[in-house]
N, CA, C and O atoms as CSV, one atom per row, in Angstrom:
chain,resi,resn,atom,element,x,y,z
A,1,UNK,N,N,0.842,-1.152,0.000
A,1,UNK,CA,C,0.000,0.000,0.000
A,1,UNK,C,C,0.896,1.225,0.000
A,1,UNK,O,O,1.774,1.272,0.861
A,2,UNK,N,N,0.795,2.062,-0.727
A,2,UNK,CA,C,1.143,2.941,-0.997
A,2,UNK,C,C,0.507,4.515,-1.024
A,2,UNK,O,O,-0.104,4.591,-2.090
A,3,UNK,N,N,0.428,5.441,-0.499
A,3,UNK,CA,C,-0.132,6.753,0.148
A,3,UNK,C,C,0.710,8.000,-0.605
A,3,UNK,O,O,1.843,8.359,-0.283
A,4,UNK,N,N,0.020,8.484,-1.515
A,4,UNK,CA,C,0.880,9.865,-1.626
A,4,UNK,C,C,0.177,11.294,-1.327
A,4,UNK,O,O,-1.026,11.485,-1.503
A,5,UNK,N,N,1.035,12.223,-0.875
A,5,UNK,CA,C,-0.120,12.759,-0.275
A,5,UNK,C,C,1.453,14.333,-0.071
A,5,UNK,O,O,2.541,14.111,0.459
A,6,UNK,N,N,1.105,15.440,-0.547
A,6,UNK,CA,C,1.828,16.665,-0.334
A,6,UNK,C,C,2.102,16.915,1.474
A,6,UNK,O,O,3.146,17.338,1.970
A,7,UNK,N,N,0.989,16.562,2.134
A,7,UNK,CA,C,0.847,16.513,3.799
A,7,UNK,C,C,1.897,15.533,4.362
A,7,UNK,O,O,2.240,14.488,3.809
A,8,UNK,N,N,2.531,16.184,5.964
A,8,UNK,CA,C,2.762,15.469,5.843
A,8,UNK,C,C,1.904,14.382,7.561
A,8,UNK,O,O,1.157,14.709,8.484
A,9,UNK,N,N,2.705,12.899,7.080
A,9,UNK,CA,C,2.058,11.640,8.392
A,9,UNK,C,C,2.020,12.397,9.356
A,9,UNK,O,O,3.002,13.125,9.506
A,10,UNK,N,N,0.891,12.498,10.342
A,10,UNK,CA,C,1.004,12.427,11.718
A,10,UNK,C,C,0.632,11.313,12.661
A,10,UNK,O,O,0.788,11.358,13.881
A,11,UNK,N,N,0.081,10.220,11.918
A,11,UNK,CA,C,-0.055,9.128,12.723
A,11,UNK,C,C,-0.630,8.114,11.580
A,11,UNK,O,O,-0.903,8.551,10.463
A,12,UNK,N,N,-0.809,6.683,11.929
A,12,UNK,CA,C,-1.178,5.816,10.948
A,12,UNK,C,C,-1.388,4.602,11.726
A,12,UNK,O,O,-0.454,3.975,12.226
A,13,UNK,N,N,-2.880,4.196,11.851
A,13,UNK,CA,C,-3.770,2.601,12.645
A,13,UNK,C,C,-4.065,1.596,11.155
A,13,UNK,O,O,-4.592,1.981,10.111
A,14,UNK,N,N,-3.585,0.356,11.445
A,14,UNK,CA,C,-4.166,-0.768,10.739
A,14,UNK,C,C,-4.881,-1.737,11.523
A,14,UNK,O,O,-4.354,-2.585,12.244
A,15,UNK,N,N,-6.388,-1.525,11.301
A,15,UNK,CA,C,-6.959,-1.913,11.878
A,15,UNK,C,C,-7.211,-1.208,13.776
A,15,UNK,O,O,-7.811,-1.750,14.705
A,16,UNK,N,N,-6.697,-0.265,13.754
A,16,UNK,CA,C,-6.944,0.459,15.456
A,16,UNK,C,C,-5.892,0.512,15.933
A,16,UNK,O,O,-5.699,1.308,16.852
A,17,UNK,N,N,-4.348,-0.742,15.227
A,17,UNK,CA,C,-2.939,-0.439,16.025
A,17,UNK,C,C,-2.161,0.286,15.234
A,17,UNK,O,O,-2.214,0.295,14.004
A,18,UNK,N,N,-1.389,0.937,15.956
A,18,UNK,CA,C,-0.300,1.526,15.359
A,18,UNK,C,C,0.708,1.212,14.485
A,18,UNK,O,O,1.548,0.342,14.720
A,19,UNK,N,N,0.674,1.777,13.637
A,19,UNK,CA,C,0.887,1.103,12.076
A,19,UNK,C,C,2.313,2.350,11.566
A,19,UNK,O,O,2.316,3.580,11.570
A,20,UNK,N,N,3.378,1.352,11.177
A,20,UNK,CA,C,4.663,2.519,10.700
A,20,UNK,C,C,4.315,2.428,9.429
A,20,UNK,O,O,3.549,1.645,8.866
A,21,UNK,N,N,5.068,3.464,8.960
A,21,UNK,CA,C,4.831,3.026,7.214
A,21,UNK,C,C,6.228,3.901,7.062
A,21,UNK,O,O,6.656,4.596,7.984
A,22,UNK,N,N,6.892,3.774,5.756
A,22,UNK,CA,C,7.795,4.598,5.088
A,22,UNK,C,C,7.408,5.472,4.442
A,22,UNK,O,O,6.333,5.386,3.850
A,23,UNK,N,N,8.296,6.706,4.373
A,23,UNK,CA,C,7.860,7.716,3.892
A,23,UNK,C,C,9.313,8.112,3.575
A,23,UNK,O,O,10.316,8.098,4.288
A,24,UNK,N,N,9.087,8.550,2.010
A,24,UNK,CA,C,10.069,9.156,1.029
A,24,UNK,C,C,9.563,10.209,-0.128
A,24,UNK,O,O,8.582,10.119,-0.866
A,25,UNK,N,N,9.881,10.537,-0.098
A,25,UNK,CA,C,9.510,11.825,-2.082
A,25,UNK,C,C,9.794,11.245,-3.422
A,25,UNK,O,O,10.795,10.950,-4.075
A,26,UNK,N,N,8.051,11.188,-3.613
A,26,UNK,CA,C,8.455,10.902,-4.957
A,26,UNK,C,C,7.506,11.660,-5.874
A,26,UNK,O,O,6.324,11.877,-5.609
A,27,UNK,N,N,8.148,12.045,-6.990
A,27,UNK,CA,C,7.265,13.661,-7.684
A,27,UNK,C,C,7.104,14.526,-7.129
A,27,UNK,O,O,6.269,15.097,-7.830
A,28,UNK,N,N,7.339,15.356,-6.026
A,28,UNK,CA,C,7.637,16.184,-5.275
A,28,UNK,C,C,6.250,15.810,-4.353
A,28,UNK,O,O,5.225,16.487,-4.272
A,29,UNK,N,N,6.493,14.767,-3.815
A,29,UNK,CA,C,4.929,14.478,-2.909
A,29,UNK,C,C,5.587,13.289,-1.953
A,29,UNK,O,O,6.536,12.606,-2.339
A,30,UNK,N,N,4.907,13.123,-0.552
A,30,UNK,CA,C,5.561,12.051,-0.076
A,30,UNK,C,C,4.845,10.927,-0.189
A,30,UNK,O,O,3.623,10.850,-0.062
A,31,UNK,N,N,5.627,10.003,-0.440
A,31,UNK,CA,C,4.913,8.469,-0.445
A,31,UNK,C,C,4.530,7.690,0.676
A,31,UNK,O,O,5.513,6.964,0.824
A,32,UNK,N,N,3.935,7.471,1.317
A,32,UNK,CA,C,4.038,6.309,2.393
A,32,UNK,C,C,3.304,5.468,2.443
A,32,UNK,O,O,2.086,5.399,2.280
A,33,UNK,N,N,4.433,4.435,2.799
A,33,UNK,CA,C,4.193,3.001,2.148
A,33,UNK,C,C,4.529,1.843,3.343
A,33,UNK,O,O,5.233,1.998,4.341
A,34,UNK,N,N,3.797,0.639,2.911
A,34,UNK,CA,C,4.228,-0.312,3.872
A,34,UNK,C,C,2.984,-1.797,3.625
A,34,UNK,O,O,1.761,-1.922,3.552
A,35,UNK,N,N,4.124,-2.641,3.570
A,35,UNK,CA,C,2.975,-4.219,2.828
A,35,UNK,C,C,1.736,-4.403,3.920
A,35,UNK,O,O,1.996,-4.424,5.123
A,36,UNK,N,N,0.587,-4.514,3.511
A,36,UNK,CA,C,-0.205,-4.993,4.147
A,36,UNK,C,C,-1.128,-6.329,3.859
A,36,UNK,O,O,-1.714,-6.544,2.798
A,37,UNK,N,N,-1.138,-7.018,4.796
A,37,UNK,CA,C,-1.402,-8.963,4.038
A,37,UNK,C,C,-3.555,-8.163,4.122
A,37,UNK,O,O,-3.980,-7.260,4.844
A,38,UNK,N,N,-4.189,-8.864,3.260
A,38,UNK,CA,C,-5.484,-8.919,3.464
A,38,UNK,C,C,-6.001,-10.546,2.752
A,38,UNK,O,O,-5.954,-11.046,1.628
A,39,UNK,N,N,-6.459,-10.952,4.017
A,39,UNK,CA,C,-6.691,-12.580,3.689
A,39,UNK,C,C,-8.228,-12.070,2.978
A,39,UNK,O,O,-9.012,-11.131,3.118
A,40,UNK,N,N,-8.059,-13.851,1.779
A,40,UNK,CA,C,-9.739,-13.671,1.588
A,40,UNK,C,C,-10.356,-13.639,2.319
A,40,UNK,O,O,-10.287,-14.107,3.455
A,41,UNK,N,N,-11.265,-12.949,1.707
A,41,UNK,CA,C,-12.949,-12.820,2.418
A,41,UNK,C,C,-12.902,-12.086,3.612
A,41,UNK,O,O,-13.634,-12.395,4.553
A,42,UNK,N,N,-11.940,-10.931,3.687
A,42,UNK,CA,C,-11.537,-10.120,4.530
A,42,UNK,C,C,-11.448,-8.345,4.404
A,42,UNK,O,O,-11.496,-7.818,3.292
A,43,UNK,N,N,-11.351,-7.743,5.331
A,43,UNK,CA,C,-11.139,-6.932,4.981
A,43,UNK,C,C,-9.943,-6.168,6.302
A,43,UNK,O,O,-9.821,-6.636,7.434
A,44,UNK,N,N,-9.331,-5.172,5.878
A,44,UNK,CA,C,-8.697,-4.342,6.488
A,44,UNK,C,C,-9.429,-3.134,6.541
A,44,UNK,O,O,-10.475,-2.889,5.939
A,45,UNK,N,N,-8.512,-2.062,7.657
A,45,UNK,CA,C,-8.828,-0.362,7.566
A,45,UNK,C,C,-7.329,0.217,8.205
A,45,UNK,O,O,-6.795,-0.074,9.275
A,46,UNK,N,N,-6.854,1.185,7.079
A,46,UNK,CA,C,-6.095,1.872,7.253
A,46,UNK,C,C,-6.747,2.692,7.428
A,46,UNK,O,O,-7.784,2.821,6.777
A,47,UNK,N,N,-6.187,3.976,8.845
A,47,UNK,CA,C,-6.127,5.492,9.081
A,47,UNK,C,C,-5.146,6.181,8.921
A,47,UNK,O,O,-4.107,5.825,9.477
A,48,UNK,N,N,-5.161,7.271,8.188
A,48,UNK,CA,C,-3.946,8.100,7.711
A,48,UNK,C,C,-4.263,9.046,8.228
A,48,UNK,O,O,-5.424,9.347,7.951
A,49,UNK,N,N,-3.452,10.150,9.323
A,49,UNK,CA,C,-3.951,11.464,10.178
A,49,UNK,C,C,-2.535,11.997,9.211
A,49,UNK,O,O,-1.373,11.603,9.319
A,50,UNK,N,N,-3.082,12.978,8.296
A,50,UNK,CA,C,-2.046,13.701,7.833
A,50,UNK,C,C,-2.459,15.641,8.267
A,50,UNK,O,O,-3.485,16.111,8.757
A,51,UNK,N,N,-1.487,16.165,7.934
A,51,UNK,CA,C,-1.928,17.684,8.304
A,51,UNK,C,C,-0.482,18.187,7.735
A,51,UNK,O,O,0.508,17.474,7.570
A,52,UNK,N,N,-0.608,19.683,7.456
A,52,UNK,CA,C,-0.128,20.403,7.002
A,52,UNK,C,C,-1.240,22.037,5.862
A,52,UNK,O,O,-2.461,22.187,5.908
A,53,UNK,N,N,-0.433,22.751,5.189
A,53,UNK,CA,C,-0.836,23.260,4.333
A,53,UNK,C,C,-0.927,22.982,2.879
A,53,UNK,O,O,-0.111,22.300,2.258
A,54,UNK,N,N,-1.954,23.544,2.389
A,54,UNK,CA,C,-2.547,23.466,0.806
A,54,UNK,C,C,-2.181,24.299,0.344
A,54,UNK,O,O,-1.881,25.248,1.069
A,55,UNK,N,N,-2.030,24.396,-0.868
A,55,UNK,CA,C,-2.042,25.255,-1.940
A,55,UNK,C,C,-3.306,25.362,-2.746
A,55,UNK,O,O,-3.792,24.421,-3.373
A,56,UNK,N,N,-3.759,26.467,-2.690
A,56,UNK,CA,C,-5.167,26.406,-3.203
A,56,UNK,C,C,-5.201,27.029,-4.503
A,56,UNK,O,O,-4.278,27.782,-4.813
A,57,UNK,N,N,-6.618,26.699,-5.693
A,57,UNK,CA,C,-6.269,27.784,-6.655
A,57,UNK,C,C,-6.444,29.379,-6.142
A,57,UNK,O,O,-6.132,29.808,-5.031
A,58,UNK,N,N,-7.045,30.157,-7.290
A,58,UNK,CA,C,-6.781,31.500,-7.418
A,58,UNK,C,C,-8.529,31.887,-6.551
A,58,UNK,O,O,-8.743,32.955,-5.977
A,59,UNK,N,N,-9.275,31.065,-6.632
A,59,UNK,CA,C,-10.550,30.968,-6.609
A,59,UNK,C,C,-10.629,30.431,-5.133
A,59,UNK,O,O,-11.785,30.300,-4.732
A,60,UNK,N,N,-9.708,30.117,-4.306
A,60,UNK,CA,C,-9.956,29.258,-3.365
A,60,UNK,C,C,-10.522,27.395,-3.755
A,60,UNK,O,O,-11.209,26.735,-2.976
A,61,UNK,N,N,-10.184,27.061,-4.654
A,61,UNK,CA,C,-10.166,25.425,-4.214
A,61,UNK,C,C,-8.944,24.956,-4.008
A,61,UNK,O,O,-7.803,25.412,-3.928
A,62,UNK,N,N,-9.672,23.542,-3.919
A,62,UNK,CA,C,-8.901,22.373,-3.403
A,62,UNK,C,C,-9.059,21.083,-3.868
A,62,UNK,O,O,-10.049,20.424,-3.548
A,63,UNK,N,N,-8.069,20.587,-4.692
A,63,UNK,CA,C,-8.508,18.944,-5.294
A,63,UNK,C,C,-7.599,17.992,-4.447
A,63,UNK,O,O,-6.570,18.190,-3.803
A,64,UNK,N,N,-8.434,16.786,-4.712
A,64,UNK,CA,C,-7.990,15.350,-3.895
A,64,UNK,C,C,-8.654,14.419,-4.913
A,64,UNK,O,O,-9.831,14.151,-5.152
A,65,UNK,N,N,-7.567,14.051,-5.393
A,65,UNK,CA,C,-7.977,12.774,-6.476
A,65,UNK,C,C,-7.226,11.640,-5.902
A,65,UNK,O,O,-6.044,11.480,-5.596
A,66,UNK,N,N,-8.854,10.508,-5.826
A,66,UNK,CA,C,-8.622,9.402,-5.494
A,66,UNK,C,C,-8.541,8.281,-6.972
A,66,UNK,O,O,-9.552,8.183,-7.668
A,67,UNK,N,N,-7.371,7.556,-7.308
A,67,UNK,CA,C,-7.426,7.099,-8.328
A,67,UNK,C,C,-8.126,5.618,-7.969
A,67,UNK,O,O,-8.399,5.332,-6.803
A,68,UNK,N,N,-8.404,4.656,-9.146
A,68,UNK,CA,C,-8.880,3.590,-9.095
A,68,UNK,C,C,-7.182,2.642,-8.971
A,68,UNK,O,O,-6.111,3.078,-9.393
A,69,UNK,N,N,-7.395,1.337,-8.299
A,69,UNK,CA,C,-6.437,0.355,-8.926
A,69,UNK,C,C,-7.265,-0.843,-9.339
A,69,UNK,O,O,-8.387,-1.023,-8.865
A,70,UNK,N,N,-6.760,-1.599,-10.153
A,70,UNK,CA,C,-7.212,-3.270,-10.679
A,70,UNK,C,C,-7.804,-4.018,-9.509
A,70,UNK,O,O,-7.034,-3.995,-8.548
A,71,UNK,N,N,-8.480,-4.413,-9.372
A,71,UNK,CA,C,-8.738,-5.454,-8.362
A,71,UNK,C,C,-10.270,-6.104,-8.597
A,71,UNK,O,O,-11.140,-5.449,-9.171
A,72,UNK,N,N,-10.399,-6.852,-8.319
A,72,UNK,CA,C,-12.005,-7.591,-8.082
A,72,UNK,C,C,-12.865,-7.110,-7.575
A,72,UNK,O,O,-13.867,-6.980,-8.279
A,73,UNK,N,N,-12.932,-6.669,-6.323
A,73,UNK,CA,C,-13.962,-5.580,-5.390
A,73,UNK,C,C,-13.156,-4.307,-5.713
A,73,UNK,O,O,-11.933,-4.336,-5.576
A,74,UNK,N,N,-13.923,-2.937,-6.231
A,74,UNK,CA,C,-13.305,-1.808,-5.760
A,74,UNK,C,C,-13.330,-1.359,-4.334
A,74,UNK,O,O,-14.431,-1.573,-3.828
A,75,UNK,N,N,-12.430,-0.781,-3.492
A,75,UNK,CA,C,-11.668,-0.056,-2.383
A,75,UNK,C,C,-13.025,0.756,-1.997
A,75,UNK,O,O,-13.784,1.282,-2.811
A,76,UNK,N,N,-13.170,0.745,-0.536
A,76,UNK,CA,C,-13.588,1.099,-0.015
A,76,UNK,C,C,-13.047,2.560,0.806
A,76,UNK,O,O,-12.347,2.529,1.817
A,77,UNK,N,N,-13.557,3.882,0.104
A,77,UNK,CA,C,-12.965,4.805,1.070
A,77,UNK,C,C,-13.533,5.858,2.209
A,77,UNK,O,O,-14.732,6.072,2.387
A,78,UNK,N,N,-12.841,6.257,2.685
A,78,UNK,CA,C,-13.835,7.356,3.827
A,78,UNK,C,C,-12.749,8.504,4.057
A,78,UNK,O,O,-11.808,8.149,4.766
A,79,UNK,N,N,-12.711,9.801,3.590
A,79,UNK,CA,C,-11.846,11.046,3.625
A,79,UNK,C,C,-12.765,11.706,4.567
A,79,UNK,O,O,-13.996,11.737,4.592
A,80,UNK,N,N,-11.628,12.373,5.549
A,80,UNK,CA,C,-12.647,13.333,6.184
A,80,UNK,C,C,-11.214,14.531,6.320
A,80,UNK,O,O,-10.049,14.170,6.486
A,81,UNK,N,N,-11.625,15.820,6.214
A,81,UNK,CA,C,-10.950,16.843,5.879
A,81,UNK,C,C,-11.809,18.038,6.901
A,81,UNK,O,O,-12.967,18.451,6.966
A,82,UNK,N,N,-10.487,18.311,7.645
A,82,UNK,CA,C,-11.219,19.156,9.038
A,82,UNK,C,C,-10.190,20.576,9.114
A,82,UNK,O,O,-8.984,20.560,9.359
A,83,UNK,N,N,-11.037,21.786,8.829
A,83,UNK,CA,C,-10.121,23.010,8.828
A,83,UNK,C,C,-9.624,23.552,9.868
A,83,UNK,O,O,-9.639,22.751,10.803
A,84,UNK,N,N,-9.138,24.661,10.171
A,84,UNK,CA,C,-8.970,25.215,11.321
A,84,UNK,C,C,-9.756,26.267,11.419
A,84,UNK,O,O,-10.457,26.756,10.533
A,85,UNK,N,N,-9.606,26.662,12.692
A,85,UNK,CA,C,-10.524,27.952,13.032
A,85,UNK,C,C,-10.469,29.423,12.110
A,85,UNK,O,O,-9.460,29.582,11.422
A,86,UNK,N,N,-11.099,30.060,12.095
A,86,UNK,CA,C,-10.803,31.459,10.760
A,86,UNK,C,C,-11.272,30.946,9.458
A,86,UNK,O,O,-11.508,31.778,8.582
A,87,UNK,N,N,-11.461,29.538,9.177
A,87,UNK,CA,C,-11.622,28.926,7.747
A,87,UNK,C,C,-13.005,27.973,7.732
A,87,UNK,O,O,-13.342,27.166,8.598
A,88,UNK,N,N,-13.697,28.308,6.495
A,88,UNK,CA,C,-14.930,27.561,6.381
A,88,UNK,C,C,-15.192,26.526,4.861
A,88,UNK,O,O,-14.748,27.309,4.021
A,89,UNK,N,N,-15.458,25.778,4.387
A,89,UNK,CA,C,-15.668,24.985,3.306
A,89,UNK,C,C,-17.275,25.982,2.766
A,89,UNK,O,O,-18.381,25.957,3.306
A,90,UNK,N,N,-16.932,26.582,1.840
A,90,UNK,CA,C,-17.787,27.371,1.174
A,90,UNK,C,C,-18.703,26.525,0.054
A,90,UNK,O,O,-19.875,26.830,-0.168
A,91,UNK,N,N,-17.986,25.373,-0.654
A,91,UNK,CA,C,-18.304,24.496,-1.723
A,91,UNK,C,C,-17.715,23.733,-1.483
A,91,UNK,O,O,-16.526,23.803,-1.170
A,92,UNK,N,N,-18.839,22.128,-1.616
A,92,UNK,CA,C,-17.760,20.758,-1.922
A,92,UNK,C,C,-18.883,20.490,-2.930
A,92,UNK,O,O,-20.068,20.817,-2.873
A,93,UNK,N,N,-17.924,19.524,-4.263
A,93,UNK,CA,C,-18.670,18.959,-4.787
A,93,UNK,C,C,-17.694,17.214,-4.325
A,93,UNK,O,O,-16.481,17.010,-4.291
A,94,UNK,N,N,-18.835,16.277,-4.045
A,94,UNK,CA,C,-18.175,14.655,-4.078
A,94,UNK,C,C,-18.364,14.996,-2.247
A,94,UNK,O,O,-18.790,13.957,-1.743
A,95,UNK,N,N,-18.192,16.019,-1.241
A,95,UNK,CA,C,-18.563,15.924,-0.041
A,95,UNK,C,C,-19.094,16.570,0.308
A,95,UNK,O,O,-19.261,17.706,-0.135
A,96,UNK,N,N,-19.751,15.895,1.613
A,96,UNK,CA,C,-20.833,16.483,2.529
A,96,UNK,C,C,-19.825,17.635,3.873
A,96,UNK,O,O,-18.925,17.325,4.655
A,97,UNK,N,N,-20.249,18.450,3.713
A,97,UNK,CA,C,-19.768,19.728,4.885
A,97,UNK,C,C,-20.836,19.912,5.829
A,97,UNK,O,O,-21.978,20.300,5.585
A,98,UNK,N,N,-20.353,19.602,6.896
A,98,UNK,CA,C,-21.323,19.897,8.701
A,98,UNK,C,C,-20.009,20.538,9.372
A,98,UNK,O,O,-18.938,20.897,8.883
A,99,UNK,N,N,-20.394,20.539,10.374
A,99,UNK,CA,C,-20.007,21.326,12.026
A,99,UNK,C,C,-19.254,22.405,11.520
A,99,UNK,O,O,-18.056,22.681,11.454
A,100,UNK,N,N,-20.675,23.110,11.070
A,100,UNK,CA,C,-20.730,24.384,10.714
A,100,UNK,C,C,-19.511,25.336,10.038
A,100,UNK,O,O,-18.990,26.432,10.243
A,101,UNK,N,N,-19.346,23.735,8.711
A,101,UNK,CA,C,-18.674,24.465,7.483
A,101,UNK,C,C,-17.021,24.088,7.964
A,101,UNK,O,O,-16.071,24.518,7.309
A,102,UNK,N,N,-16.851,23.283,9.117
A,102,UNK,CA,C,-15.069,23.760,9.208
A,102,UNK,C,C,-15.032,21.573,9.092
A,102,UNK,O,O,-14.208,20.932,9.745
A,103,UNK,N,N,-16.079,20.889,8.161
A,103,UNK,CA,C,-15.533,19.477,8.053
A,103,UNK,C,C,-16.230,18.932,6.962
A,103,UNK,O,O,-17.441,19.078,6.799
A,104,UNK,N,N,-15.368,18.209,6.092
A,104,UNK,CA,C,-15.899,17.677,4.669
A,104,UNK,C,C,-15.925,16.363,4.594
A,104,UNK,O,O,-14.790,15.917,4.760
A,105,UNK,N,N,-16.662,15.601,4.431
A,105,UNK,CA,C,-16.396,13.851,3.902
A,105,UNK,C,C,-16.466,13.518,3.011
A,105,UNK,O,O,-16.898,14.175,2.065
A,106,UNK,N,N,-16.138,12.567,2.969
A,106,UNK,CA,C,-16.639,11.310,1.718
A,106,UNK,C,C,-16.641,10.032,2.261
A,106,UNK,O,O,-15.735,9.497,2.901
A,107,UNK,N,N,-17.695,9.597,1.967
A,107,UNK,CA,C,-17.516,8.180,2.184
A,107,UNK,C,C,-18.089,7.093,0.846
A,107,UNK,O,O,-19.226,7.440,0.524
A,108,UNK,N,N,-17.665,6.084,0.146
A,108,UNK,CA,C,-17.967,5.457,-0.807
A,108,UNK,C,C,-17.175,4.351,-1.800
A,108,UNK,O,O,-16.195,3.877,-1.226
A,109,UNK,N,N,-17.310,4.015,-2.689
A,109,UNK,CA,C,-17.187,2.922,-3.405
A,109,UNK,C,C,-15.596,3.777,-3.837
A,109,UNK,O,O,-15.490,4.978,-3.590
A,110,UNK,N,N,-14.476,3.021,-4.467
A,110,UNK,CA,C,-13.474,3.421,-5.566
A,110,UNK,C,C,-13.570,2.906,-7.043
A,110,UNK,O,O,-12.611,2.762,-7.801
A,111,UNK,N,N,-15.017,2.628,-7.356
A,111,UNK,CA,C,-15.342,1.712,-8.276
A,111,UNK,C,C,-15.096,2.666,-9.858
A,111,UNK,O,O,-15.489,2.135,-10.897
A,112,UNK,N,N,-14.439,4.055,-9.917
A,112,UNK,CA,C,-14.116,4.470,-10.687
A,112,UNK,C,C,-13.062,5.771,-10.154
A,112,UNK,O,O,-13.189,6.164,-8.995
A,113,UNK,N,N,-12.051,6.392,-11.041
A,113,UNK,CA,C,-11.116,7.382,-10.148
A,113,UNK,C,C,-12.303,8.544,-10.172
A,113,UNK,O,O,-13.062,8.873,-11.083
A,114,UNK,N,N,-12.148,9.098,-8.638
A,114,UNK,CA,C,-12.697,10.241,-8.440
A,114,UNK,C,C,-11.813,11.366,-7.900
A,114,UNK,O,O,-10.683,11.288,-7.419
A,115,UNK,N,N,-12.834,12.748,-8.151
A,115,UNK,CA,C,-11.720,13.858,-7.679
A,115,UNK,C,C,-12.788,14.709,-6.986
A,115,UNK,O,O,-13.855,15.125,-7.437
A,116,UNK,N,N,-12.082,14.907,-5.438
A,116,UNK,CA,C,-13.380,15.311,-4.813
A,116,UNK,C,C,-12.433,16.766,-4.598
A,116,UNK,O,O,-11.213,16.846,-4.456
A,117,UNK,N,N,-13.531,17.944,-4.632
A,117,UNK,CA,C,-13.391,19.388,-4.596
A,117,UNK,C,C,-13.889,20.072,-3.505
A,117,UNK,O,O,-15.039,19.881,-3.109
A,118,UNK,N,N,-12.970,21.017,-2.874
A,118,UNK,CA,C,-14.040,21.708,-2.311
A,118,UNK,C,C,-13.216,23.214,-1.983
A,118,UNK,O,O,-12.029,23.153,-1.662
A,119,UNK,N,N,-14.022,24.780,-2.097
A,119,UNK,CA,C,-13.779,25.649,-1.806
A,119,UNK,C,C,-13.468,26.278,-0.745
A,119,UNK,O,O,-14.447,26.488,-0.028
A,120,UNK,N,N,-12.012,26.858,-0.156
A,120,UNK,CA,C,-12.227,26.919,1.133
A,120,UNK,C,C,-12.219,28.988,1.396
A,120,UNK,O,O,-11.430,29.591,0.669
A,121,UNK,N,N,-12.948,29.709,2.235
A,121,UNK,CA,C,-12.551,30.711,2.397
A,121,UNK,C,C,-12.354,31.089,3.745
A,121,UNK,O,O,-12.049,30.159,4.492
A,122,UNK,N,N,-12.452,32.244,4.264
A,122,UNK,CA,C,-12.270,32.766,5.681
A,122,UNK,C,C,-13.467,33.009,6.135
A,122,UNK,O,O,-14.318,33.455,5.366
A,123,UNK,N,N,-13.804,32.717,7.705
A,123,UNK,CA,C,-14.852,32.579,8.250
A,123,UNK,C,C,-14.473,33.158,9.190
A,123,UNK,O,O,-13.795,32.796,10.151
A,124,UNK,N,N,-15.221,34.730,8.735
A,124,UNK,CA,C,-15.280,36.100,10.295
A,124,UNK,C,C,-15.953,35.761,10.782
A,124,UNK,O,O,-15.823,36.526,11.738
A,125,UNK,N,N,-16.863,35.067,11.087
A,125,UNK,CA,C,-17.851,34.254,11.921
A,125,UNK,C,C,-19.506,35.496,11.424
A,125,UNK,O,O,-19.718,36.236,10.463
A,126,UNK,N,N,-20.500,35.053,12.960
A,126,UNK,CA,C,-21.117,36.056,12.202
A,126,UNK,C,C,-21.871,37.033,13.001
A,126,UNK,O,O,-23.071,37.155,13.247
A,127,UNK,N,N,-20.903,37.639,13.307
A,127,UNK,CA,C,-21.351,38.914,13.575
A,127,UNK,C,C,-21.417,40.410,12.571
A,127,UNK,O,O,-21.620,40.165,11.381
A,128,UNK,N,N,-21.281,41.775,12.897
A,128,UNK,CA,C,-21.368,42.252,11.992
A,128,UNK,C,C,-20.491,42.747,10.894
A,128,UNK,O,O,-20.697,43.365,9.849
A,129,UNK,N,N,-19.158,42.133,11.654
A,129,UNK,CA,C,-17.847,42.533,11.043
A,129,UNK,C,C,-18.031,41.141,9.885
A,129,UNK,O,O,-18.091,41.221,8.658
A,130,UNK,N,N,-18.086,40.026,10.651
A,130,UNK,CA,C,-18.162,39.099,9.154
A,130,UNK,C,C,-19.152,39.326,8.333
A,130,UNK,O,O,-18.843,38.878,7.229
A,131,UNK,N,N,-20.457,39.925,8.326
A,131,UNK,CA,C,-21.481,40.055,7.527
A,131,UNK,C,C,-20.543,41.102,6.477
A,131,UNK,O,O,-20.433,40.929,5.263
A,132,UNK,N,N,-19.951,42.143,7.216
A,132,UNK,CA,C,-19.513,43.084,6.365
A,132,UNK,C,C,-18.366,42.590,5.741
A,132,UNK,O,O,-18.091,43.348,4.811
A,133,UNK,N,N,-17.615,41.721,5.818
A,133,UNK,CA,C,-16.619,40.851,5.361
A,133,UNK,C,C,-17.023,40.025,3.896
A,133,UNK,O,O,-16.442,39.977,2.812
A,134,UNK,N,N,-17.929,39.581,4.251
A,134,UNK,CA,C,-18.733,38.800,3.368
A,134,UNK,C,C,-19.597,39.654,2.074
A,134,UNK,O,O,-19.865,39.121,0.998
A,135,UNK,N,N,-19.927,40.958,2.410
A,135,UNK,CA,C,-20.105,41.572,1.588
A,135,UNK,C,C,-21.988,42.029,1.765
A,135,UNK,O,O,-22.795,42.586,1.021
A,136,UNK,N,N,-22.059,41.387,3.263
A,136,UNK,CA,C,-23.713,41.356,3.661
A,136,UNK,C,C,-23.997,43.097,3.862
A,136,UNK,O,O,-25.117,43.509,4.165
């Protein structure tokens, strides 16, 4: 299994234990990696806690493309993407945004590559300085 991801690891469970993986650069992104056995008629769950900063476009987005691989069953995934304070998810398309705009998911099939989006801006909260921020 293999993870690439610009962020970087802050922690990693297989199955709930603590799970190492390697991590190196490759394409200017880090990889992390590490064999994982999955017997038939089984399943695993990797957690990946990554964090760091984005680069967003000019517009404020943000892409995360999940590619497909070969296999018999497609991959089962679940992204959840949690901002910090000052920042709100304005637009997702592919996720659902709750607790009030600062968390995005996905949860679903890998049964084709997807690229999930979402807009992020600044959240003066809302009083009258953010209304006037916002342009209210």
């Amino acid at each position: 299994m293999t993870a690439y991801s610009s962020l970087r690891l802050t922690g990693a469970t297989l199955d709930g234990q603590p799970q190492g993986l390697e991590a190196q650069r490759e394409l200017g992104r880090w990889a992390y990696s590490n064999y994982v056995s999955i017997p038939a008629m089984s399943r695993r769950t990797l957690d990946l806690a990554l964090q760091g900063r984005l680069r967003l476009t000019k517009a404020g987005w943000y892409e995360l493309a999940l590619p497909t691989q070969p296999s018999v069953n497609p991959d089962a995934a679940k992204v959840s993407v949690r901002l910090p304070g000052g920042w709100r998810f304005a637009q997702a398309d592919g996720l659902k945004v709750d607790d009030g705009g600062r968390r995005a998911t996905f949860t679903g099939s890998l049964d084709r590559d997807r690229v999930l989006r979402v807009r992020i801006e600044r959240d003066y909260g809302p009083g009258l300085w953010g209304r006037l921020q916002q342009g209210e």
